[in-house]
C-alpha positions as CSV (number, residue, x, y, z in Angstrom):
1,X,-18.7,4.6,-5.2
2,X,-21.6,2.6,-3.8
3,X,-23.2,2.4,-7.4
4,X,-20.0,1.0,-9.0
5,X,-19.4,-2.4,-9.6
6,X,-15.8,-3.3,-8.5
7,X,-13.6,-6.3,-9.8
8,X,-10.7,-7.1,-8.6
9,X,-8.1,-8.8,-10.8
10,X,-5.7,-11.1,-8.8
11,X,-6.9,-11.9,-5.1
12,X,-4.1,-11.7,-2.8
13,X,-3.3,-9.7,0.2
14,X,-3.7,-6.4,-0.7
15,X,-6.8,-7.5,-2.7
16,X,-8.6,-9.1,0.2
17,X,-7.0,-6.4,2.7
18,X,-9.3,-3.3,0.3
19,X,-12.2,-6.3,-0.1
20,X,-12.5,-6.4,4.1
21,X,-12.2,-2.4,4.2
22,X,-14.6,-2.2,1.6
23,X,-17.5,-4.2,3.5
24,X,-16.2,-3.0,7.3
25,X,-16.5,0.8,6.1
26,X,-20.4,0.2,4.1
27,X,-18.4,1.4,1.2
28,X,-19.8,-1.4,-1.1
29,X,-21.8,-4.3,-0.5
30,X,-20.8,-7.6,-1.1
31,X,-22.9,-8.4,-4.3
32,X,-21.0,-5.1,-6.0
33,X,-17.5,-6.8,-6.0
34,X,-16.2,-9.4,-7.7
35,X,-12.3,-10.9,-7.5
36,X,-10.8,-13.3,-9.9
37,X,-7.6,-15.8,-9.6
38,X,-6.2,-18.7,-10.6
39,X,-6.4,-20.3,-7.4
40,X,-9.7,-21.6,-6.5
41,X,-9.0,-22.6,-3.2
42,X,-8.6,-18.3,-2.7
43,X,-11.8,-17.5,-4.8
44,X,-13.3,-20.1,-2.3
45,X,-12.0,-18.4,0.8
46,X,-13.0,-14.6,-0.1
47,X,-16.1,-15.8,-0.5
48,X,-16.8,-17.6,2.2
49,X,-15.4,-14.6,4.4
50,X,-17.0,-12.1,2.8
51,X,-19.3,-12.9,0.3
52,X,-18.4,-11.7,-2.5
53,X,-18.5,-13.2,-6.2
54,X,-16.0,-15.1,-7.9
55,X,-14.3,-16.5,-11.1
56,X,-11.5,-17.7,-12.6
57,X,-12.4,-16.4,-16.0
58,X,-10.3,-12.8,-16.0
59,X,-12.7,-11.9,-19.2
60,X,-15.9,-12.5,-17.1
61,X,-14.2,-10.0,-14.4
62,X,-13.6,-7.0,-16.9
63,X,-16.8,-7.6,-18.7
64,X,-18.9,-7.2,-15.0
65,X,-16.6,-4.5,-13.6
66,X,-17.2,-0.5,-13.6
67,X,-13.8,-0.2,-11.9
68,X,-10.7,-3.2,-12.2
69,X,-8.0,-3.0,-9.8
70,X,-4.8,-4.6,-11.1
71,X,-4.5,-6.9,-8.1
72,X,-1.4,-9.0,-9.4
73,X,2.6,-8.9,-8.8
74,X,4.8,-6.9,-11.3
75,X,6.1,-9.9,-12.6
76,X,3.0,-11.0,-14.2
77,X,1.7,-7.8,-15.5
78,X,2.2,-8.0,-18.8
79,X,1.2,-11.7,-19.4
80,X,-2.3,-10.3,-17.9
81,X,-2.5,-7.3,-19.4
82,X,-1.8,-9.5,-22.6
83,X,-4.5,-11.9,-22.1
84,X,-7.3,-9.4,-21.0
85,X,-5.9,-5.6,-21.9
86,X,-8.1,-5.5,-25.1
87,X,-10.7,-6.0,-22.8
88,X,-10.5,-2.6,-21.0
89,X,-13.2,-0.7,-22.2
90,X,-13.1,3.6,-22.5
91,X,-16.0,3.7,-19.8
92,X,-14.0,2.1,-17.1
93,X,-11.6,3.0,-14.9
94,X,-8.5,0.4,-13.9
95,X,-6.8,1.0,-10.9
96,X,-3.0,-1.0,-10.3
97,X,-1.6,-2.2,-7.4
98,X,1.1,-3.9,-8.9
99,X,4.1,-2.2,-7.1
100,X,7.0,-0.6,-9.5
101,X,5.1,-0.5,-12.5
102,X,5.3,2.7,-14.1
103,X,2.1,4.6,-16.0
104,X,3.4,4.6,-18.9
105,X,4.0,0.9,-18.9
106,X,0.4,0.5,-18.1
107,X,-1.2,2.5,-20.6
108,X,1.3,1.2,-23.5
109,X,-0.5,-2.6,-22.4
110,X,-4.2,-1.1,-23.1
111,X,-6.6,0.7,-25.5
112,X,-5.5,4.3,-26.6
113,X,-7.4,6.4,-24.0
114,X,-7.8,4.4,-21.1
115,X,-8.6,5.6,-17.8
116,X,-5.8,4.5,-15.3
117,X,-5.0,5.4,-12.0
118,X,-1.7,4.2,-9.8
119,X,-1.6,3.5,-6.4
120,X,1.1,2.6,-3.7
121,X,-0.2,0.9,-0.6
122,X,1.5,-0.4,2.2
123,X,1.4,-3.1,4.3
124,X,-0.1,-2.2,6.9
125,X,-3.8,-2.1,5.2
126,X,-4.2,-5.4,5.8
127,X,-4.8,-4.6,8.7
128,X,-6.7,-1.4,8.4
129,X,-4.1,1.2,9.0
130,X,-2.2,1.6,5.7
131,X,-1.1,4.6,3.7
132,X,-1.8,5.1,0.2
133,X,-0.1,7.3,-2.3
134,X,-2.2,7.3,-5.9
135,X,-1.3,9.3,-9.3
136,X,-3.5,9.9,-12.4
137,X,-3.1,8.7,-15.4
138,X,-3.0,11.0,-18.8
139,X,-6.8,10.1,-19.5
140,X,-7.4,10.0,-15.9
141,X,-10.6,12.2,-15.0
142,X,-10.9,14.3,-11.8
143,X,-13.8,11.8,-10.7
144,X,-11.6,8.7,-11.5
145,X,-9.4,9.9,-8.7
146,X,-12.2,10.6,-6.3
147,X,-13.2,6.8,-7.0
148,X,-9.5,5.5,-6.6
149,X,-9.0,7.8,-3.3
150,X,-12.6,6.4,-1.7
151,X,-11.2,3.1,-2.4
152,X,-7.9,3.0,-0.8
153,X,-9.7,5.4,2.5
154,X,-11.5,1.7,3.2
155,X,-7.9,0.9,4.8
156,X,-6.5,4.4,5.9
157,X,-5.1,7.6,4.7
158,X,-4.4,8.8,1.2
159,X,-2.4,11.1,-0.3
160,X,-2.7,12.1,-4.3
161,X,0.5,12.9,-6.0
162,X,2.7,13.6,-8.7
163,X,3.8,10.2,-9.9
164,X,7.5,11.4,-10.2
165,X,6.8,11.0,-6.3
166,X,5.9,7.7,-5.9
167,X,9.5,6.2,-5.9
168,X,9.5,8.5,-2.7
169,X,7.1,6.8,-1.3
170,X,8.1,3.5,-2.3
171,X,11.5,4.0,-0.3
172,X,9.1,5.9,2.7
173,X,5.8,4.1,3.8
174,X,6.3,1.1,1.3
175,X,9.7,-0.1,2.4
176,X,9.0,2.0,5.7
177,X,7.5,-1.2,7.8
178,X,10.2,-2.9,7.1
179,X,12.6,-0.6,9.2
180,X,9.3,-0.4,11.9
181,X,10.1,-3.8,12.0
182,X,13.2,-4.2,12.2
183,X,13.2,-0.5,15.0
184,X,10.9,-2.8,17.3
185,X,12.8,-6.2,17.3
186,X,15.9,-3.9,18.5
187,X,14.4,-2.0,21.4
188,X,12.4,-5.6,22.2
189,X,16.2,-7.1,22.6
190,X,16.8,-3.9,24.6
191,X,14.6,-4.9,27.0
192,X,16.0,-8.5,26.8
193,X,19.2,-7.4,27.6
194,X,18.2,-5.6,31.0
195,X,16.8,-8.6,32.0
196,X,12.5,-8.4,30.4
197,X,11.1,-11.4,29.0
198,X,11.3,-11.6,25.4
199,X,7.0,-11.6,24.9
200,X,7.3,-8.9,27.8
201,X,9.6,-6.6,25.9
202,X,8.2,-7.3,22.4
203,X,4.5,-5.8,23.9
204,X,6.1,-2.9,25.4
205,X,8.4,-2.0,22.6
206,X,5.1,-2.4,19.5
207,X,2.6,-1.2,21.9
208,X,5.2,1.8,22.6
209,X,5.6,2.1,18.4
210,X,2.0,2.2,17.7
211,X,0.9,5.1,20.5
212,X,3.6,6.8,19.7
213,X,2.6,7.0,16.1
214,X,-1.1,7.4,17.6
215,X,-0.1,10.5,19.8
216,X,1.5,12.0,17.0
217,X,-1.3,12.2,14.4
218,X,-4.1,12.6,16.6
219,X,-2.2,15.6,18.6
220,X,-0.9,17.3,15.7
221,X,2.2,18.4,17.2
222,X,5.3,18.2,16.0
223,X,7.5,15.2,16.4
224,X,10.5,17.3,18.1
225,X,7.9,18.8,20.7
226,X,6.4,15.6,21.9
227,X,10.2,14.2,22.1
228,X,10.9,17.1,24.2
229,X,7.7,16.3,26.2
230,X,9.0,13.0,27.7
231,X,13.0,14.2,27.8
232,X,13.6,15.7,31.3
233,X,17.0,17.2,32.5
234,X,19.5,15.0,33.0
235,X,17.1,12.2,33.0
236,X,16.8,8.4,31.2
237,X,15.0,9.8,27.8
238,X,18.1,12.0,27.5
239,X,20.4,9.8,27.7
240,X,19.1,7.5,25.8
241,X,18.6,9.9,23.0
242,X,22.5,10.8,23.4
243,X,23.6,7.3,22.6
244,X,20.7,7.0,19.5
245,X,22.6,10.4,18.2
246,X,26.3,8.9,19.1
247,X,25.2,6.1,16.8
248,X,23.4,8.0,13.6
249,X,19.9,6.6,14.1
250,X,18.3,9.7,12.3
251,X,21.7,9.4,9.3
252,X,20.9,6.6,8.9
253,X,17.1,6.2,8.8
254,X,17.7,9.0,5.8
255,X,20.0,6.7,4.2
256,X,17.5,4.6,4.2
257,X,15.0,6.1,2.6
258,X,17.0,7.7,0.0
259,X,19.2,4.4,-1.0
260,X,15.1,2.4,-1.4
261,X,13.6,5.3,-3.3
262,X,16.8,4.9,-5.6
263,X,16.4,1.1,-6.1
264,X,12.5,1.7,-6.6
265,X,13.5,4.2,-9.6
266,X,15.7,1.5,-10.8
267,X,13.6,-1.4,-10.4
268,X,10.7,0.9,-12.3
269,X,12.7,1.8,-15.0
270,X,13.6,-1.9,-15.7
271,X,9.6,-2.8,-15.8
272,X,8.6,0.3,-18.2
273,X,11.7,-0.8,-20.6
274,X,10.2,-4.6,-20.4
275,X,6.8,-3.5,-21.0
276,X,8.2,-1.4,-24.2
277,X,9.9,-4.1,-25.8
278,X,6.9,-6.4,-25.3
């Protein structure tokens, strides 16, 4: 990786979230990537955070760029793989981000043979603790996928799949911080209610989230053993558990996930038929 020359197309979040990974891990130096956008004010902020270069010119990018990473929302796609896809040339390797937009869809916007490679990060590698789920391409090579993996590990595990799976995915660590979320505001009004401060309980009840989560991957064990591990007889874990049960918490976290991994297969099948037509 640290010989490639990375461009990323669109500069957002996720861009600048893999672009601070990048330079905090010594995966790349600064004067190896490159971003484009149509907002200067952006260009002029990555750069002054982290040095990298800049354009607006999305032609310049591609034509500097061993590896392009399809930075951009799904609604623009195809008017950028419209403008530039002709660009993409058989010796480089493009990488999207753009969340719901299938393979096939991509491939159908660029040159016969093209090298792509699909990817669905979370949020949480903004902050350097995402998850990312990426699937080959049909002209995808086994070291195109070694690039693609070393560049999402900048901000935290991945996982290489099927991309039948990444619906899945979409509905389980994509949408997934959104039920974190929403988990943590309920036990911080918990706390509320039996009488904590509201900044008091939000700590305790994120703080709580996050070593939970860190207990669990670091120890290995099974979720049902370290639940176990804090739930004595006849004591406040289990009673607490009780009532979580009494009111479906684990029905309907499933629910969840199925019902969002449904919509993403929906919402994916609506982009590849747009990018047909076009």
């Amino acid at each position: 990786m640290k010989t490639r020359r990375l461009g990323f197309l669109g500069s957002g979040n996720m861009a600048a979230a893999l672009i601070k990974g990048l330079l905090h891990g010594n995966v790349l130096p600064a004067n190896r990537i490159m971003a484009s956008d149509v907002k200067a004010e952006r260009l002029e902020q990555l750069h002054r955070s982290h040095g990298i270069r800049t354009t607006v010119d999305n032609h310049a990018l591609l034509a500097e760029s061993d590896v392009v990473v399809l930075a951009v929302k799904p609604q623009i796609i195809d008017k950028v793989l419209t403008e530039v896809g002709a660009d993409v040339r058989a010796d480089q390797i493009v990488v999207s981000v753009a969340a719901g937009v299938p393979l096939e869809g991509l491939e159908g916007r660029l040159p016969a043979g093209s090298r792509v490679v699909r990817a669905m990060p979370n949020m949480p590698a903004t902050v350097q603790a995402g998850v990312t789920a990426i699937a080959a391409g049909s002209h995808a090579r086994a070291d195109d996928v070694r690039i693609a993996r070393e560049l999402f590990e900048a901000v935290g595990p991945v996982v290489v799949l099927d991309e039948s799976l990444l619906d899945a995915v979409t509905g389980l660590s994509g949408s997934g911080p959104a039920y974190t979320m929403l988990i943590i505001e309920a036990l911080a009004d918990g706390g509320v209610k039996v009488g904590l401060h509201r900044d008091t309980a939000l700590l305790l009840a994120a703080q709580t989230v996050f070593g939970s989560a860190k207990l669990l991957l670091e120890s290995g064990e099974h979720p049902g053993r370290l639940k176990d591990m804090v739930t004595s007889p006849g004591g406040t874990a289990i009673a607490g558990l009780h009532t979580l049960e009494s009111g479906g918490l684990r029905t309907t976290l499933i629910d969840a996930v199925e019902v969002a991994t449904k919509r993403a297969a929906e919402l994916g099948e609506q982009m590849s038929k747009r990018l047909r037509r076009l």
